[in-house]
N, CA, C and O atoms as a GROMACS GRO file, in nm:
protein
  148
    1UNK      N    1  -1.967  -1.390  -0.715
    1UNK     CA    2  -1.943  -1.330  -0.586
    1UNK      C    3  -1.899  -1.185  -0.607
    1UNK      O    4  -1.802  -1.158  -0.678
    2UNK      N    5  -1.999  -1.060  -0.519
    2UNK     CA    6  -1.896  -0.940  -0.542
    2UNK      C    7  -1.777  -0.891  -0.451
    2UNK      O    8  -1.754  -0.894  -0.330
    3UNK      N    9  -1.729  -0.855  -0.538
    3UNK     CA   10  -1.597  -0.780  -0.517
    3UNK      C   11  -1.641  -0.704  -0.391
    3UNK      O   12  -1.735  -0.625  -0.382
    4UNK      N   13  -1.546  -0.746  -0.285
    4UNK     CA   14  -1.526  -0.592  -0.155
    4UNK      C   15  -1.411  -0.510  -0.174
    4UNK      O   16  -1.302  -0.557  -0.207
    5UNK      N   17  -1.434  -0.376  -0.152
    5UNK     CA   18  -1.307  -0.306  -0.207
    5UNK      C   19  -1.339  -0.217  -0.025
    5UNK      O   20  -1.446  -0.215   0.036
    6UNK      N   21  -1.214  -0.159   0.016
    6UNK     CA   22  -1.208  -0.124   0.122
    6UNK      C   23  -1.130  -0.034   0.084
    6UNK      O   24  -1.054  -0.059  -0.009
    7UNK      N   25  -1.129   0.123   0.158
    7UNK     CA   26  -1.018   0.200   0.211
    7UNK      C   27  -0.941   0.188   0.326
    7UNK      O   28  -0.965   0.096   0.403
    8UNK      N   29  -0.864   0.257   0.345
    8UNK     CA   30  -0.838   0.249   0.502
    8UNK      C   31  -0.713   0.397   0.489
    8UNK      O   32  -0.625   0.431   0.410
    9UNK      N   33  -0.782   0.455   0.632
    9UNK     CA   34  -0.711   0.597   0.661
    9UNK      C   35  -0.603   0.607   0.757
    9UNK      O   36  -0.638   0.511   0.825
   10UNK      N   37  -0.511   0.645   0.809
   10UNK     CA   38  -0.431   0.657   0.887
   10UNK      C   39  -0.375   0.787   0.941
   10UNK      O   40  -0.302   0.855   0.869
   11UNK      N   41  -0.407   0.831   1.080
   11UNK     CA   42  -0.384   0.970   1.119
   11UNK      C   43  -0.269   0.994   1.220
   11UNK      O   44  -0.299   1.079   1.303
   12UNK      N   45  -0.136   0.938   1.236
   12UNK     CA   46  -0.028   0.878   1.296
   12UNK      C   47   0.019   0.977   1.408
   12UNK      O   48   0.084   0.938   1.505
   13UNK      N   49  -0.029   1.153   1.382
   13UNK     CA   50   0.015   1.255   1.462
   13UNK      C   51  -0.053   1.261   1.594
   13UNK      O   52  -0.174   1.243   1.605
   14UNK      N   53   0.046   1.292   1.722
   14UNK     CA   54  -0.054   1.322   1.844
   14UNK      C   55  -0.048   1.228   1.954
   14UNK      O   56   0.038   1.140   1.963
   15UNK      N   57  -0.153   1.250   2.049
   15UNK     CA   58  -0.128   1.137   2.167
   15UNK      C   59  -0.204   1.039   2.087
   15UNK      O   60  -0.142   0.938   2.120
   16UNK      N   61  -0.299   0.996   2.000
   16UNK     CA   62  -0.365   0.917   1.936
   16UNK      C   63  -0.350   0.901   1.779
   16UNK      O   64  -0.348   0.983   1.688
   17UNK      N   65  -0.336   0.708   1.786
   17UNK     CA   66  -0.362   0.719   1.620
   17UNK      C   67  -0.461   0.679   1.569
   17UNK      O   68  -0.514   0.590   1.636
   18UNK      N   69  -0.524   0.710   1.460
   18UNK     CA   70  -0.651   0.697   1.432
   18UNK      C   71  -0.657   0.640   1.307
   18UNK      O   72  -0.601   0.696   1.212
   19UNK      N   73  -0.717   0.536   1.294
   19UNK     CA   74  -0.753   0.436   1.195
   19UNK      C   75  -0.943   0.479   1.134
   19UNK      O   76  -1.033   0.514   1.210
   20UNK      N   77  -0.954   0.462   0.994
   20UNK     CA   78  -1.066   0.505   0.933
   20UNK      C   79  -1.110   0.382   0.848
   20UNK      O   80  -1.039   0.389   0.748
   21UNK      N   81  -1.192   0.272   0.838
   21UNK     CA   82  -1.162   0.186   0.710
   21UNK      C   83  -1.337   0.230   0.654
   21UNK      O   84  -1.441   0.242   0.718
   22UNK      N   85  -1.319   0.240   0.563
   22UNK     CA   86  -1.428   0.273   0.476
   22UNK      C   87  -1.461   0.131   0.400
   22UNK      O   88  -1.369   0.059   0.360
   23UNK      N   89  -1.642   0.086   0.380
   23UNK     CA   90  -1.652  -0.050   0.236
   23UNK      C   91  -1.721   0.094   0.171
   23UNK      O   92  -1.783   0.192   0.213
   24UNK      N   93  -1.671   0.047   0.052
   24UNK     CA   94  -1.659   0.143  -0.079
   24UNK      C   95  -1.812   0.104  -0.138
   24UNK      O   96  -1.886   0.181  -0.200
   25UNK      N   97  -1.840  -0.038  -0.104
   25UNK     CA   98  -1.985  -0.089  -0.149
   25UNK      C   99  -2.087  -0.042  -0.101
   25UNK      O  100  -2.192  -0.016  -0.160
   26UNK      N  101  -2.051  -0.026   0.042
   26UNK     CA  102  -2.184  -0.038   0.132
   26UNK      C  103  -2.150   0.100   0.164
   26UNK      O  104  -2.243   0.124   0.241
   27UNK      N  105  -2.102   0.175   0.160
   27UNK     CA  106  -2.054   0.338   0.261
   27UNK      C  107  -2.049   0.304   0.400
   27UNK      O  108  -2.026   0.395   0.480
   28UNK      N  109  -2.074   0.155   0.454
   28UNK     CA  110  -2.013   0.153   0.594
   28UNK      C  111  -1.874   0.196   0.661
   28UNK      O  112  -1.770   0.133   0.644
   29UNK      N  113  -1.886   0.301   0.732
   29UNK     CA  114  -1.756   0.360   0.803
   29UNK      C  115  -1.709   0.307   0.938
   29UNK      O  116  -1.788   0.339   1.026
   30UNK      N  117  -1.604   0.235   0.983
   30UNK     CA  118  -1.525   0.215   1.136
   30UNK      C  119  -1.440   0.316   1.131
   30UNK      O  120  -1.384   0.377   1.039
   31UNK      N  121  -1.441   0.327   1.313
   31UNK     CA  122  -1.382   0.454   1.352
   31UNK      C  123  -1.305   0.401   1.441
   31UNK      O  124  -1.367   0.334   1.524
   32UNK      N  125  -1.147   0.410   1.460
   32UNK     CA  126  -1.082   0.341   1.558
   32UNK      C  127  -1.001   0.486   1.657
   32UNK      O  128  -1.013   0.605   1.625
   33UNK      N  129  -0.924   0.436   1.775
   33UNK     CA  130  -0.792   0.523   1.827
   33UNK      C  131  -0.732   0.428   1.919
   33UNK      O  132  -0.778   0.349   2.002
   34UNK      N  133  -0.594   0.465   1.873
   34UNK     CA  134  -0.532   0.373   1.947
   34UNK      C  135  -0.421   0.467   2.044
   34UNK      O  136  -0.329   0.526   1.986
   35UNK      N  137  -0.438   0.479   2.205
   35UNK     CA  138  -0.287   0.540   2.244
   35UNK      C  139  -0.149   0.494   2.180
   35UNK      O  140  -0.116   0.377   2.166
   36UNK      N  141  -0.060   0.626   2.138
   36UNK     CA  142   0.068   0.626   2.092
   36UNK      C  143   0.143   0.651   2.201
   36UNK      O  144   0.236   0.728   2.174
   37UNK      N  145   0.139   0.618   2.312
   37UNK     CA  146   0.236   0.673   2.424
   37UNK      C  147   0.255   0.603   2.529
   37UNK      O  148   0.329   0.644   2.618
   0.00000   0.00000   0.00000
């Protein structure tokens, strides 16, 4: 079975936080925002 290896980004400043998770295998990118307020 292969290995999934994932990143994941975090942008915490602002009216929005923003989440990035990268598969390191596939170069598939998610793009999130979440209101901080």
């Amino acid at each position: 079975m292969a290995e999934k290896t994932y990143r994941l980004g975090c942008d915490i400043g602002g009216t929005f936080t923003d989440f990035v998770l990268l598969n390191d295998a596939t170069g598939e990118i998610h793009i999130n925002k979440c209101l901080t307020t």
